[in-house]
Phi, psi and omega in degrees: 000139189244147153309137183275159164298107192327323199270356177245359191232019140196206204243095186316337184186160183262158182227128160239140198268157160199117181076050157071338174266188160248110170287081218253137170231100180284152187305146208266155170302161186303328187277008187278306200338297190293338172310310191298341175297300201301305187283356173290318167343288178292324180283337201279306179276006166305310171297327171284352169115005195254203236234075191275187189253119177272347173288334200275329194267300175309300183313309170320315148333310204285322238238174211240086192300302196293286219267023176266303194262357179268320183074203167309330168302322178302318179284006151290324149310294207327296191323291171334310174124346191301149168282166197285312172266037172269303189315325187294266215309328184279000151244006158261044146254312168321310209282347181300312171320305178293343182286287217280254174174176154332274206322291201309332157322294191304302196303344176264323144348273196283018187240014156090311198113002160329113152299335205290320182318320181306289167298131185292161159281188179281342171311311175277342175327303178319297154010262158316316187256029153062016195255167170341115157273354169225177200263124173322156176281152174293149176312165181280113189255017176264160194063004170233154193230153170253165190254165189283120174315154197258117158031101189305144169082327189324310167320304194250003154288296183306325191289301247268285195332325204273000000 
């Protein structure tokens, strides 16, 4: 068995539509990849509380990250007239991809950037993985009996009384 030509299996650039036109976003060079991993990277443990690499955040500051990953599309938005947070979105879609893959682009597409869109609730989650959609009833407490609490105070009226 021979290796396939690299350039066909896999997905060289995204096409994002917006305002009726298509937007080709080509796959980025290896050293944006790798930025966009590390700062994505950095950013993921910044939110969980942890420690980011700040050489990683900063250089990602200086340099103008959206037209590294839109490639030509971004001056092409520029040109068009988009507006910014259209201009946003089609590039943390680039950088999902470039992170991620294609689904994951998409599924961050169509749910807008929403996170709530992203993630099913728990309900159809429930749904989906087949489990109990309802909570068992508790047993049945008839016919068992408890014993009565003793009195407030009785207990140290009594030990005194002795």
């Amino acid at each position: 068995m021979a290796f396939e030509e690299l350039g066909e299996l896999l997905d060289e650039s995204i096409e994002l539509p917006v305002a009726g036109r298509l937007y080709t976003v080509p796959a980025p060079s290896a050293e944006i990849g790798l930025r966009t991993q590390a700062l994505i990277h950095a950013a993921a443990v910044a939110a969980d509380g942890g420690r980011a690499d700040e050489q990683v955040l900063g250089d990602a500051a200086e340099r103008d990250l959206y037209r590294d990953v839109l490639g030509p599309a971004h001056d092409e938005m520029i040109a068009d007239g988009v507006k910014w947070p259209t201009l946003k979105h089609a590039a943390i879609t680039a950088m999902v991809w470039i992170a991620q893959d294609k689904t994951a682009a998409e599924r961050y597409w169509t749910a807008a950037g929403d996170p709530s869109r992203l993630a099913p609730n728990r309900e159809a989650r429930r749904n989906r993985s087949g489990a109990a959609s309802l909570t068992p009833s508790r047993g049945s407490t008839s016919g068992t009996s408890t014993r009565p609490a003793p009195a407030r105070g009785a207990g140290k009226k009594a030990r005194k009384r002795r």
